[in-house]
N, C-alpha and C positions, 0 to 999 in steps of 0.2 A: 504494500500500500504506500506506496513514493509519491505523493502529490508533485504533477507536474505546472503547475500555474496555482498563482495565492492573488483569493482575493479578499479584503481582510476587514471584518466589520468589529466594533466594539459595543461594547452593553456599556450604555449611560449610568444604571443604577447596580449595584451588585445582587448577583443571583445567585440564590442557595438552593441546585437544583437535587432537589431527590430523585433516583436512577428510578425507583417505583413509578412513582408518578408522574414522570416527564414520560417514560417509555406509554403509561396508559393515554397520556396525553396524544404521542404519536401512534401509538395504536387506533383512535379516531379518526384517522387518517389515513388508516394504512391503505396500501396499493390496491387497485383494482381493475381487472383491465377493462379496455375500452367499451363498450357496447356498442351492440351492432350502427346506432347513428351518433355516436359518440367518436368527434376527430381528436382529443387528445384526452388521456388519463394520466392523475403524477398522485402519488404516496408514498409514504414511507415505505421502505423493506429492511430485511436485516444485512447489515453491513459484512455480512459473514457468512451469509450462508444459512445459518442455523435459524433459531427459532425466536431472539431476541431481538428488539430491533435498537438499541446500543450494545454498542464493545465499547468496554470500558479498561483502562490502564491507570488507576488513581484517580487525577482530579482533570483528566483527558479522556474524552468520549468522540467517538466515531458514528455517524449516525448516515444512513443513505435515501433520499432520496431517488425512486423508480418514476422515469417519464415513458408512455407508449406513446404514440402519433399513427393515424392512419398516412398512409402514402397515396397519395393525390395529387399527382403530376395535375399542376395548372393548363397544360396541355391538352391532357386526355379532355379536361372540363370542356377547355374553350371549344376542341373539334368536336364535341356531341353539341354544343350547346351551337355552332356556327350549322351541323348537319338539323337540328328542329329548327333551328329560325327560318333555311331556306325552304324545309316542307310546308310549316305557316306561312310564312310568304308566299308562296305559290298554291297553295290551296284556297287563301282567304281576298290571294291579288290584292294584298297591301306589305307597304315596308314594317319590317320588325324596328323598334325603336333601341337606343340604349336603356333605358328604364327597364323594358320586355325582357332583354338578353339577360340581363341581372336576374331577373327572379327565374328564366331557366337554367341560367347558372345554379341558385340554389335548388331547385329542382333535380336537376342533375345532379350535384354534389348528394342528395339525399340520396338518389337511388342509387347510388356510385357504393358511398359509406360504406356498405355491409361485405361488397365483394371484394375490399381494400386491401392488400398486404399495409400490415404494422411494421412496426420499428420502436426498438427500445434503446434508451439509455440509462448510465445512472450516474445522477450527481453527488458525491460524498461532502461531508461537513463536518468537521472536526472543533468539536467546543472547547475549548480551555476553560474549565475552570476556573484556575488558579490565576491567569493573567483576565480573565474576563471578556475573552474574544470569541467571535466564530469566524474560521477558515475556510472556505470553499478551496477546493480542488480545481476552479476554473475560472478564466479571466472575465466571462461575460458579465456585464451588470442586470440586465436583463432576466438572463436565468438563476443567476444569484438572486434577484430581489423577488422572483417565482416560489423559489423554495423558501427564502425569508417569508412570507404570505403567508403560504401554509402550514409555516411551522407558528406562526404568529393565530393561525385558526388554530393547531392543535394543542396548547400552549396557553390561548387567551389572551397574553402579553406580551409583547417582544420590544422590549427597548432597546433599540441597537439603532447603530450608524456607521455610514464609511468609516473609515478608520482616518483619524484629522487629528492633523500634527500643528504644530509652531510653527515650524519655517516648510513650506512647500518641497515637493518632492525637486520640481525641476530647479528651485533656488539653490538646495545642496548640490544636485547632480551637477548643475554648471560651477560650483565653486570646484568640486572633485575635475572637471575636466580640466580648468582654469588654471590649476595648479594642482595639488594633489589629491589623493582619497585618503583617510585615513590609513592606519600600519597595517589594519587587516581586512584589508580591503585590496584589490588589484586591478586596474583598467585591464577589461579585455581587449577586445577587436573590435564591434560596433556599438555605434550610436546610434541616434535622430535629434536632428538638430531642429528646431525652427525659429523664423521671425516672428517676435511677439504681433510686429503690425500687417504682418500679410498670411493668414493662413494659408494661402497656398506656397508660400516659400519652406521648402521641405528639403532635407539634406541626410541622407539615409547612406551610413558609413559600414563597412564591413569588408574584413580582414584588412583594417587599417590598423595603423600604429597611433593608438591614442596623445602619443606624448609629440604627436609632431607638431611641428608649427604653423604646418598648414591647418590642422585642427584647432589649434589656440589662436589663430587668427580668426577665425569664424567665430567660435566666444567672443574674442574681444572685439571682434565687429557687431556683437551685439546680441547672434546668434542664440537658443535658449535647448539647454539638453531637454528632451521629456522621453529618451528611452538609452539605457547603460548599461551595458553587460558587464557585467563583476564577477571575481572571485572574491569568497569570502572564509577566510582562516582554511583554504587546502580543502575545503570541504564541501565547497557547492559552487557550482557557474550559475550564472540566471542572471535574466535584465529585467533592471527595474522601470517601471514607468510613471507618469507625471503624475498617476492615480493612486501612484505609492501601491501598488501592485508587483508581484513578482510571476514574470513568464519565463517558459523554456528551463525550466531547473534540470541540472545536472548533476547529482549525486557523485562523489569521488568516489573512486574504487573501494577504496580503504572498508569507507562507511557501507557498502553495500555487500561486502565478503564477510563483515564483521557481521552483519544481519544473517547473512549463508551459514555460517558455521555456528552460531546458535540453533538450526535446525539441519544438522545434516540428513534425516529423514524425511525433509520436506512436508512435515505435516502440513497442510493449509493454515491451519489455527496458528498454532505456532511460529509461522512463517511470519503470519500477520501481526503476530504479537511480539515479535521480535522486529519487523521494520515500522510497528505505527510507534512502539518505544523510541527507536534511533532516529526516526524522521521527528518526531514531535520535541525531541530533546534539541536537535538539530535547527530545526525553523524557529521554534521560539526561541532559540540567544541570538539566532538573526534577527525577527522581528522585537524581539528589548533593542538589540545593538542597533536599528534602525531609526526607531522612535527615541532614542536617547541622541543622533545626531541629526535628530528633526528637532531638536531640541524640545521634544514632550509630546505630551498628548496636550493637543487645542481647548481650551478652554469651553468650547463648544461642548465637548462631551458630558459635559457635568449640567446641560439644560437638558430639559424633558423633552425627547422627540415624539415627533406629531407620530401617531395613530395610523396604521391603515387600517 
């Protein structure tokens, strides 16, 4: 269980969750597949396999979201829906309107529905207890704030927010390019640069040499980092973004043999409970050591967030 992309919300108020009744909580929810005119289904499942739906490591929990989607090629709709418009057209000798084509679109989609191939995914979420955040496994906001919803229906309450620091993601990145990164820290090979006054002015570097001067001349012409690929203490590659986000992680060898020889049997369970230990030990003194040279968590965190 190696998360590959972080995307990282925080809880405003502190929460004292019981594993019992958090789990009944997502139990209200749990997965269920689609129904025959149902185009998408999402609930919880067990993040394991088994019958629980957290895995728990102390005061670190694992918890998965299950999405199905009917597949419905927009295609298939339009050419049935373009083959009845020309039959009505030529049977009733008048033109089909846009307003018309719409409601045979839904039409079609309905009777489509049932003969649909699905498609599943699953988004995992990893709670910290201890530091008072939640983790997604993946960069989109979108789907992240999907399964924030209905963990906030199974749940009743969810106070969490982006994760908001003091100084902005791309303020520090550009002081790191400008001059250095901290000691444990390491410029890789790419950025993304941009001009604060022209969003389409974009400059997308890779397998460059960060410390050139061609590079530091683009900062000091003005230029603004908002993506960094870093290493951080030997132990992981990944770039960060202006979202204070981490994409593309890469695990060091070291740390991922260390999690193999804990399980030479390859149990599943074991396996798991052997890399959500080493990865969750691992991201969180990343994400302290990040928010400590963001200089904090945003004062913002500490007001009440609105409600969905």
């Amino acid at each position: 269980m190696w998360f590959k992309a972080l995307r990282i919300y925080q809880l405003t108020r502190p929460q004292t969750w019981q594993s019992q009744s958090f789990e009944e909580g997502l139990a209200k929810q749990a997965f269920q597949p689609c129904s025959a005119q149902q185009e998408q289904s999402l609930g919880w499942v067990s993040p394991t396999g088994q019958t629980t739906l957290i895995h728990q490591q102390g005061d670190q929990w694992l918890i998965a979201l299950k999405i199905e989607e009917k597949i419905l090629p927009r295609s298939v709709i339009n050419e049935q829906v373009q083959l009845l418009a020309e039959q009505r057209a030529a049977s009733e000798q008048r033109k089909i309107g846009r307003k018309e084509k719409q409601q045979l679109a839904e039409e079609v989609k309905i009777t489509l529905l049932p003969q649909a191939f699905t498609r599943s995914r699953q988004l995992h979420l990893w709670i910290d207890l201890h530091q008072q955040r939640l983790i997604f496994n993946h960069a989109s906001e979108k789907l992240c704030e999907l399964a924030l919803n209905l963990l906030r229906e199974s749940l009743g309450s969810l106070p969490v927010i982006p994760l908001n620091t003091q100084l902005t993601s791309t303020q520090v990145m550009t002081g790191w390019l400008s001059d250095q990164p901290p000691q444990d820290f390491t410029l890789l090979d790419q950025c993304e640069l941009r001009d604060p006054e022209d969003s389409q002015a974009v400059v997308r570097c890779k397998g460059q040499d960060l410390h050139s001067e061609e590079i530091r001349q683009l900062v000091a012409s003005g230029q603004q980092v908002t993506q960094l690929r870093l290493n951080w203490q030997d132990q992981l590659n990944f770039t960060l973004t202006d979202q204070l986000g981490l994409k593309a992680l890469q695990y060091a060898d070291q740390l991922l043999e260390e999690a193999a020889d804990v399980n030479p049997d390859q149990d599943p369970l074991i396996a798991l409970d052997a890399e959500f230990i080493l990865m969750t030990n691992c991201l969180s003194g990343l994400i302290d050591r990040l928010i400590q040279l963001h200089e904090g968590l945003h004062s913002a965190l500490h007001a009440e967030p609105a409600q969905a």
